[in-house]
Every structure is written in structure tokens, then in C-alpha cells.
N, C-alpha and C positions, 0 to 999 in steps of 0.2 A: 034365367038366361045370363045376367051378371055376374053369377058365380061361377058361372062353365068358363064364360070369357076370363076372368080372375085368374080362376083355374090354369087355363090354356096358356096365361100369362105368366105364371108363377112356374109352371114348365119350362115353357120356353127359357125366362132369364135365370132360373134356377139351377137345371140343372147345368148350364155353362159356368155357374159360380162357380157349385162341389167339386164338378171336375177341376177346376182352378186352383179351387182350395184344398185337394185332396192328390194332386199330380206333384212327383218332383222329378219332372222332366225341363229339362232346359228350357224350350221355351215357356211352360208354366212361371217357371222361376224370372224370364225375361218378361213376361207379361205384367207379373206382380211388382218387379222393380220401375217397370214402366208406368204401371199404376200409383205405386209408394212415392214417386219422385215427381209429381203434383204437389204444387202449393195448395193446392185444395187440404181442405179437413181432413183425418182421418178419418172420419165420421161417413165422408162421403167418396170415400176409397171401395167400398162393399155397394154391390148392386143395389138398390132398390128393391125390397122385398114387393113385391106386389102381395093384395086382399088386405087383410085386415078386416076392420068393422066397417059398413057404412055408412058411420058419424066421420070416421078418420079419412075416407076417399072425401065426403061434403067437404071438410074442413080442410084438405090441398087445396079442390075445386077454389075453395072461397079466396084460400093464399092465392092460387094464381091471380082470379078474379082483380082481386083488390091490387097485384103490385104488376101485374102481366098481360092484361087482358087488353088495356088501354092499347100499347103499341103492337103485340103478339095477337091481337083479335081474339074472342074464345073459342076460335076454332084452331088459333094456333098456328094459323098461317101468313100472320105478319102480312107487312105491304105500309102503306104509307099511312102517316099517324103525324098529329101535331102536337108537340108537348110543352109547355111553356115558352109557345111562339116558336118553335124551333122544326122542321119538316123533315120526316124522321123515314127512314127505311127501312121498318124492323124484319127482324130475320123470319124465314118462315121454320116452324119447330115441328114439323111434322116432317119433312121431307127426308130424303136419303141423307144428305149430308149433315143435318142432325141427330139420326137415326145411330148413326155410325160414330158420333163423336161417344167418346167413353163418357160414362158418370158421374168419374171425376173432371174430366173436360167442362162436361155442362154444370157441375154445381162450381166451376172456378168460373164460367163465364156468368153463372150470375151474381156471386160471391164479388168478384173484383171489378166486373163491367168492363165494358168497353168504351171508353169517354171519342176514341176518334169515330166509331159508330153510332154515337148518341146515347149507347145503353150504360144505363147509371151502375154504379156498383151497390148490391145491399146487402154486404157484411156489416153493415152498421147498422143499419134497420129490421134486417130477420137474422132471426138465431141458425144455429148451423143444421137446426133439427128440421128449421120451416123450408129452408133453403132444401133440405133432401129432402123433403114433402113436393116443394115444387117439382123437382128432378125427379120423383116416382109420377104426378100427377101428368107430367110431360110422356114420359114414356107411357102410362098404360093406360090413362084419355084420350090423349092427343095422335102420338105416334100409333098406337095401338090400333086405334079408331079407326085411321088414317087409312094405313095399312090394308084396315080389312075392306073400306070402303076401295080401295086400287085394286083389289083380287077378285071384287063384282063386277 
């Protein structure tokens, strides 16, 4: 059943890339400058490949877990969190309006944080690899999940 899901997921954000990466139509072209003109990484300009092994989905799980789970819940729906005494409102990452931000959107907003939100920034603390780990483990746990469980 994980694999169809996987599957179903690697369609879905796939084939929106190639057409992407494979169009030179104007807006193509406008999308991609929209995308390249993020402070984000290059790294995490490119959708999130979804599947893989399932040592590499464990091993997001455990990144969010360990840097995300505290204030974002593991289900990903944020809400109120206390972090070194401080009363916190974290965002909820399943919802539409996370759904919708681009890849690079979300790997800048955990890259650089949000300090007037409370959310810390950890370009110092994860690599740019663990940081698009979390940014695939969001989209195809979390949102994904999500999703399917709002279409029941």
C-alpha cells in the first residue's frame, strides 16, 4: 500500500516538474525565474523527488521528529507549544496554505526562520540535504496524509 501511495505521489509532483523542466513557454520560463530568485539553495529549487528506500523516508521522519515535531506536532498541525519558556503558535504544515507555498518557499522558511514568529532558523544546524529531507517528508507524510484523510 505504501508504494501505490509513493507512487501516486511521484505522479502527482512529477510530472508538474518535467513539464516545467521541459516547456519554453513563457510562463514556464516565469515560473522558473520565480523559482531561481529565492534565497533558498539551489538544492532546494527542484521539487522533492518522492519514494526512495524506506531507510531514507525513516530517516526524514526522524529529521522532522528531532528538529519539528516539538512545536509542528507529528502530525504536523502545529498549534500552541512552549519552547524555552516562550508560548509559541506554530504553523499548521498540512493545511492549504502550506500546501500551496512552493519548495523553495518552505525550505527558506526553515532555512532562515522566522525569529518574529518564534520559529528558529536551521541553516546552521542542518545541512541543505536534511533541510530538503524535511521539505519532501512535509509534503508526502504530512500534507499528503492530510489530504487523503479530507477526501474521506
Amino acid at each position: 500500500m505504501n508504494t501505490l501511495k509513493l507512487l501516486t505521489v511521484a505522479i502527482c509532483l512529477g510530472v508538474p516538474a518535467v513539464l516545467l523542466g521541459c516547456s519554453n513557454s513563457a510562463g514556464a520560463n516565469l515560473a522558473k525565474a520565480n523559482i531561481s530568485s529565492s534565497p533558498a539553495s539551489p538544492a532546494a529549487t527542484a521539487s522533492p523527488t518522492p519514494g526512495g528506500t524506506g531507510d531514507q523516508l525513516t530517516a526524514s521522519r526522524e529529521l522532522y521528529k528531532t528538529n519539528c515535531a516539538e512545536c509542528h506536532k507529528e502530525t504536523g498541525k502545529g498549534g500552541e507549544a512552549v519552547v524555552d519558556g516562550k508560548k509559541l503558535n506554530a504553523k499548521d504544515l498540512t493545511g492549504d496554505k502550506m500546501a500551496k507555498r512552493s519548495d523553495a518557499k518552505l525550505y527558506d522558511d526553515i532555512a532562515e526562520g522566522s525569529p518574529d514568529d518564534g520559529m528558529p532558523a536551521f541553516k546552521d544546524k542542518l545541512s541543505e540535504a536534511q533541510i530538503n529531507d524535511i521539505v519532501k517528508y512535509i509534503r508526502i507524510e504530512l500534507q499528503h496524509s492530510s489530504a487523503n484523510a479530507n477526501s474521506k
